[in-house]
N, C-alpha and C positions, 0 to 999 in steps of 0.2 A: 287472372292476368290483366284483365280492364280493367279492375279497380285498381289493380297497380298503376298501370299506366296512367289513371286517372288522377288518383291521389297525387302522383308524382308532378304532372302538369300544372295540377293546383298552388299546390308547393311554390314549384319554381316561379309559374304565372304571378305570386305574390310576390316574391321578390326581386320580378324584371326590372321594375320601376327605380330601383335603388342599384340594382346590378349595373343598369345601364348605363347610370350617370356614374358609376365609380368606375368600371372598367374602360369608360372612354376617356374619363381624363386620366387612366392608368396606360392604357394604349394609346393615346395621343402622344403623353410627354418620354414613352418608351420610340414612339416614333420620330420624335421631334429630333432627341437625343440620338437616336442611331442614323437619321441624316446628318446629322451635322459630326460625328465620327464616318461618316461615310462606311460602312460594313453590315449588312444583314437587313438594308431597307425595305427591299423586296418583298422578302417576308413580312415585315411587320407590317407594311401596306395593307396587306392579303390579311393578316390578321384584324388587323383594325377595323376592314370591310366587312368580313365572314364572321365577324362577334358580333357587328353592329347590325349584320343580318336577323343573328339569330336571333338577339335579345329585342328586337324589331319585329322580328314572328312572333316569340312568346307574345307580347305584348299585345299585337292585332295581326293575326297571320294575313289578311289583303292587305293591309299595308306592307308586311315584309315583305309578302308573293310580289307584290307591284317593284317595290322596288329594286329586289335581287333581278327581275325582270329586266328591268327601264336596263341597267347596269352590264347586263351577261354578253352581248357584243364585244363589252371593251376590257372586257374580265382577262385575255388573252395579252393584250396592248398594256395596261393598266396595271399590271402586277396584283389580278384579286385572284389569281387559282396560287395554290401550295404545290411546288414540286416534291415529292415525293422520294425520288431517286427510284434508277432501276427496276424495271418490275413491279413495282407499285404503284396503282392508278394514284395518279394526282387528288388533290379534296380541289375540287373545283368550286368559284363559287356557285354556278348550278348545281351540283352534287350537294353542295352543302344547303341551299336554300330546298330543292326539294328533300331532302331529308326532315329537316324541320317541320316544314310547312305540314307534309304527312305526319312527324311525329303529333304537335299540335291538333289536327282536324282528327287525329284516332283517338285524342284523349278528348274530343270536346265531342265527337259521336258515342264511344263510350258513355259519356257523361248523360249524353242526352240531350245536347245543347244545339245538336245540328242533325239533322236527318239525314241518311243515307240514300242518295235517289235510286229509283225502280232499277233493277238492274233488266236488259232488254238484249236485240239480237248486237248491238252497239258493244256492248261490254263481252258478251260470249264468242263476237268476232276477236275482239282483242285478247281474249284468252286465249284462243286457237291461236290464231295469230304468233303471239309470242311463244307459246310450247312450243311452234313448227319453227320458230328461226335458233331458241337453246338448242330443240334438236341439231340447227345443220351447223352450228357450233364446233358440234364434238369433231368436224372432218377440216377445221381450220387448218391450212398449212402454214399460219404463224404460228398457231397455238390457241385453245380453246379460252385460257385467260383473255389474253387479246380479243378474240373475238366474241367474247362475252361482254368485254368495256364498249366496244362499237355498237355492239346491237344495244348496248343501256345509255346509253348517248343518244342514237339515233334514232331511235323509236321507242322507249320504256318511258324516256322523261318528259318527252312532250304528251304521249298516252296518259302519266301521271299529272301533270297541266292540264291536262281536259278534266280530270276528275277533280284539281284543284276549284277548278274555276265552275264546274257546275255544281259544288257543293256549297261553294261562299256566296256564289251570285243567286239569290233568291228574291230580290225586287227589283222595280224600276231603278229606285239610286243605285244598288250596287252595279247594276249592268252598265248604267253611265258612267259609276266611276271606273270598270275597270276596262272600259270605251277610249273613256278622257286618257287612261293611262298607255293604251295599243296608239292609237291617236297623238301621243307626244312621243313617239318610238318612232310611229312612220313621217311626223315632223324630222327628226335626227337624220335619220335613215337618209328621208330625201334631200336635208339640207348637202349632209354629205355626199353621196350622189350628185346632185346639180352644181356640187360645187368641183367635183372633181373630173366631170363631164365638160366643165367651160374653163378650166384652168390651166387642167391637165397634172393638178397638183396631188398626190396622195398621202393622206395624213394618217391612215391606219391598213399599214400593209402586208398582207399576206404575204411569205417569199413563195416566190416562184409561179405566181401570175403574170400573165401579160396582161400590158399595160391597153394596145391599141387593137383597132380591129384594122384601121386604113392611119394613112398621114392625118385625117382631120376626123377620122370615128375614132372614138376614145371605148374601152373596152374597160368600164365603168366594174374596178374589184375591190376596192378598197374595203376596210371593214369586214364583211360576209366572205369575202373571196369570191364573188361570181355574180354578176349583173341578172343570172336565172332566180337567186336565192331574195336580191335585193324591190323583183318587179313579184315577184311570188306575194312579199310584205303587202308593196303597192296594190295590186287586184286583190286581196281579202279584205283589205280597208275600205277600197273605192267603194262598194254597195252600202257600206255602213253610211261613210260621207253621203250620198245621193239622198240615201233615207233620211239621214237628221234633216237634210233641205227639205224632202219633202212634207216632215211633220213640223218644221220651223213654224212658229205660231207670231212671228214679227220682219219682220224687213231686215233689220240688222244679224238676228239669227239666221234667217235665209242667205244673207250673202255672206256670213261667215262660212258656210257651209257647203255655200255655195264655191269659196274660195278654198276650200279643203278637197273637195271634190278638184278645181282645178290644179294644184299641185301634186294631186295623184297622179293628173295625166300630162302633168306636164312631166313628171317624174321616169314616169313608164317609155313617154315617149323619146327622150335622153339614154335611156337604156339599150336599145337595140337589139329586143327582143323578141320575137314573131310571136313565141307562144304571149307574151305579157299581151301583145297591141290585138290579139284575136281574144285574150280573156278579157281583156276591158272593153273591146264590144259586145260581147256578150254578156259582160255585165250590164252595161249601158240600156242594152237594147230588150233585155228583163226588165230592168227598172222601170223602161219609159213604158211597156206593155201594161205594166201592170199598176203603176201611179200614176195620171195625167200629168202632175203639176210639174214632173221632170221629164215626161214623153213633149212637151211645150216648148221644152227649150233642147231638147234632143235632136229631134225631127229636124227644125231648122237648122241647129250646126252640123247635120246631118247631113242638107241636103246642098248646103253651102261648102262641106268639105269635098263633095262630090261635084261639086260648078268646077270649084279649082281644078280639081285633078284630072278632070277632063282637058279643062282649056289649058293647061302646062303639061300635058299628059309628056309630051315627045324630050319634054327637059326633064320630065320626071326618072323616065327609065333610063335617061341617060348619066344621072345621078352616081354618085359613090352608096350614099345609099340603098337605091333600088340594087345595084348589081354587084353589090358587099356583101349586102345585110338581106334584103328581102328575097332575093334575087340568087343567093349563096345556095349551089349545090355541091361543094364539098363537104360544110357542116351536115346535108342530109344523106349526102352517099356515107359517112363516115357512122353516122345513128343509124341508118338502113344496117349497114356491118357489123354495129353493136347486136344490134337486135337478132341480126342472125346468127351471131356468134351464144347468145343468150341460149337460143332455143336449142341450139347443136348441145350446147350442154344440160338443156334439163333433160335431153333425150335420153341421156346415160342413166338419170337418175329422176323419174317424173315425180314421185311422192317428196322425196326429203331433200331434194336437191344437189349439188356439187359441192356444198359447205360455203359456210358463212365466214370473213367476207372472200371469196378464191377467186372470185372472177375475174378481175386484173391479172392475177398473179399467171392464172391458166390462158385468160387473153392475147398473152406476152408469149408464154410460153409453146404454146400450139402456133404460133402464125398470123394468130388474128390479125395485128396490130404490130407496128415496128416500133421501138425502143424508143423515145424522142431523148428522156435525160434519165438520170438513174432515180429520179423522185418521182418520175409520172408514172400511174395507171389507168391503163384505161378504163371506163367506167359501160354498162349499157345504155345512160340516159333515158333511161325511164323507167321510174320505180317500179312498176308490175312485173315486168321482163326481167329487172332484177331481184325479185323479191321468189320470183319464178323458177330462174336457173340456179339461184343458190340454197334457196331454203323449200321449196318443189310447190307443189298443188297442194300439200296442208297450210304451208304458211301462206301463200297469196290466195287462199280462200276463206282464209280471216280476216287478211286486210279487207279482204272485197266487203265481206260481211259486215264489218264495222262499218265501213261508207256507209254501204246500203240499208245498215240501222239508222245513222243518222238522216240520211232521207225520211225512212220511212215513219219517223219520229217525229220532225219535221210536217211532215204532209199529214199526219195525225194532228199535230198541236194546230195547221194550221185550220183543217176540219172543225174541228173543236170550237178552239177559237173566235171563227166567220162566224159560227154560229151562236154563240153565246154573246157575241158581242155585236153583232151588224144583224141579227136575226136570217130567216128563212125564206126570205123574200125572193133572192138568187141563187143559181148553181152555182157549184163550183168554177166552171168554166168564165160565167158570164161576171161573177166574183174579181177570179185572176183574172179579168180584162177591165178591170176597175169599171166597171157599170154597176154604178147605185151603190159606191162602196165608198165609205168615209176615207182619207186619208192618213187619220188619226188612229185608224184601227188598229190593234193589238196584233194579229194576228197578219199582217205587215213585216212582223222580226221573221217568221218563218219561210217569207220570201225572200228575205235578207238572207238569213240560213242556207236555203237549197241556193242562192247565188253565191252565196261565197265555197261552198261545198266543189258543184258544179268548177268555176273556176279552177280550184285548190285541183280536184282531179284531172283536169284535163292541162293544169301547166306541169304536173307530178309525172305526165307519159311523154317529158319531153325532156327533165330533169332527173337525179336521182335524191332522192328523199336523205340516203343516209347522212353525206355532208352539210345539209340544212338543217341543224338543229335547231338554231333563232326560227328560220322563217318556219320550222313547223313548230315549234311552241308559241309562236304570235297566232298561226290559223286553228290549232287543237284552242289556245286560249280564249279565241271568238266565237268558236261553236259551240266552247262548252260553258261558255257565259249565256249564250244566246239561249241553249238548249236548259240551263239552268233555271232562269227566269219564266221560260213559258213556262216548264214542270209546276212550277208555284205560282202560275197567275189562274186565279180561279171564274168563273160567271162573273160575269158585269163586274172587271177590275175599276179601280179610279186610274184615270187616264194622266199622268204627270207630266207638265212641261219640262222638255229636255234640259238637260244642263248645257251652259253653253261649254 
């Protein structure tokens, strides 16, 4: 069967080259043509996208992964998914790029051409993981189809993204390049964001979002649908930003990166979102622990944002603001409700859950929650608790597992690592407190790693994971780049200047 697979790859891989240039100027002037008759554009758009994907993966699957990526936001706005009709899941272009990109990396593993990385408690989690939620499938009160398509949407294809990107990403360039390509995503992200935060104007929108939080708080949804999905992006980035600053090896590198780092926060901070502004201190305040050259310039805005807030303290809390947004205990009495509505049902059923996805449906229906329009459901707001009451103590004990591999993979590599590369001079301890520790070290990404990990878990118990596809294929895409790279950096790497 691989050598099938293989041969066949071969094959095609020969004649992407020619494929490409004749099916596009085939599906161009098919498109060109069905604009200007006005009938069946839609389609052809979506085609023209979705071939120029594929023949774009055969050709270099990181190039097509990147840029069926950069693209899958607008894939909805855009006309790049295929309606189906009825009953029939959609060919989406993420459906259809990770199909590819997997077919490709099985025939170039087959082949021999790529190594399969170690499989570990990472991967075993996610196998549990997914058996426990096809299990709670089968008690769907849509229907097991339906909630087959949800749970491979919301957690099968980002899970498949982490294993894209730790199988491609095996050196320093490729971790930058597919840095530089997360990096022009959260460029977009926050252009639009800050733009639709100071204008009030929405250019990609979800129906059935609200627009505002107050008269002059803007409740930033455009594109993702949810200012939680869009600061989620913002904090898995920020630690990367801080570190190119810190390994910046020129002036101009330093402040571009330094200027990257600032549009994350200024981004987050336009959002209006507690979980984002406590995960970007916590980002922050890892960073500066553990690299001086960014604890330098932390410290002080640190200590200067705390001068302000003191001496305006009494206009502070007086704020729309403060007593909106930070200050808001109806969003917490309303999650406190979820959560107890979560557990009242895994009670019924602790192993396998209530079924995948019912909890809206039963939320509604029991009392929890009153009706607002006939499109809302309510949701738990925080993955674990959903992942809990509907698919039980098997499925959310593979989620857990798979975090807690990536830590513990993590805190190996970065073991390892100090030690192969800065020698045995310091503890661990005395290490992570950057004493007598290069800034250029290798072993650096895996404190980038457990910050973005950290993060990602703690904005995910305030959020629910399922609706966030983009923002969890952009953080699986970073860990499993990250986690990619150390895999294959061996004893005394060569150390490479960043890309800018």
């Amino acid at each position: 069967m691989l050598t099938i697979v293989t041969a066949t790859y071969n094959r095609i891989r020969t004649g992407a080259s020619f494929l490409l240039q004749t099916a596009l100027a085939v599906l161009i002037g098919v498109w060109l043509v069905s604009v200007m008759v006005g009938r069946g554009w839609e389609r052809t758009v979506a085609l023209v996208t979705q071939g120029f994907t594929v023949l774009l993966t055969l050709l270099d699957p990181m190039l097509g992964f990147a840029f069926w990526l950069v693209l899958a936001p607008f894939a909805p706005f855009w006309n790049f998914n295929i309606a189906m009709g009825r009953g029939i899941p959609d060919i989406s272009l993420v459906r259809t790029g990770v199909a590819v990109v997997a077919f490709v990396l099985l025939a170039q593993l087959a082949a021999r051409r790529r190594r399969l990385p170690p499989l570990g408690w990472t991967e075993i989690g996610m196998v549990i993981f997914v058996s426990g939620m096809v299990l709670a499938t089968r008690m769907a009160i849509k229907g097991m189809i339906f909630a087959l398509q949800t749970a491979f949407d919301a957690y099968v294809v980002p899970m498949l993204v982490y294993f894209f990107a730790r199988i491609m990403v095996t050196d320093e360039r490729k971790l930058n390049r597919m840095i530089n390509v997360l990096f022009f995503i959260g460029l977009y992200i926050a252009f639009i964001a800050l733009h639709e935060s100071w204008t009030g104007e929405m250019w990609f929108y979800p129906w059935g979002r609200s627009g505002l939080y107050t008269r002059t708080l803007r409740r930033v949804t455009g594109l993702l649908g949810d200012p939680a999905y869009h600061t989620t992006i913002m904090n898995v980035l920020l630690p990367v930003a801080i570190y190119r600053y810190v390994r910046a090896r020129d002036r101009a590198t330093a402040i571009l990166y330094l200027a990257w780092t600032g549009l994350f926060l200024l981004t987050i901070g336009f959002l209006y979102t507690r979980a984002g502004y406590v995960a970007a201190f916590i980002t922050m305040t890892i960073m500066a622990v553990r690299f001086p050259r960014w604890r330098r310039i932390f410290v002080p805005m640190l200590l200067a944002g705390v001068g302000v807030l003191i001496l305006s303290w009494g206009r502070f809390v007086r704020s729309e603001f403060y007593q909106r947004r930070l200050n808001n205990q109806a969003s917490v009495n309303s999650r406190a409700q979820a959560i107890r509505a979560a557990i009242d049902m895994w009670k019924r059923s602790p192993l396998f859950g209530i079924g995948y996805p019912n909890y809206g449906i039963l939320a509604l229906r029991e009392g929890y929650f009153v009706q607002i329009d006939d499109k809302w459901r309510p949701a738990p707001h925080n993955t674990f608790f959903g992942i809990l009451s509907q698919a039980g103590l098997i499925a959310l004990s593979g989620y857990v597992l798979m975090l807690v591999g990536m830590a513990r993979e993590l805190v190996t590599r970065y073991r390892q690592l100090r030690q192969e590369v800065e020698g045995r001079v310091h503890g661990l301890w005395r290490s992570t407190l950057g004493i007598g520790t290069s800034p250029h070290a290798i072993s650096g990404w895996a404190i980038v790693g457990l910050d973005i990990l950290l993060v990602y878990v703690f904005i995910m118990t305030t959020i629910d994971a399922d609706p966030a596809q983009f923002s969890n294929m952009v953080f699986y895409t970073l860990i499993g780049s990250i986690l990619g790279y150390m895999a294959h950096t061996h004893a005394h790497p060569t150390l490479q200047k960043e890309d800018a």
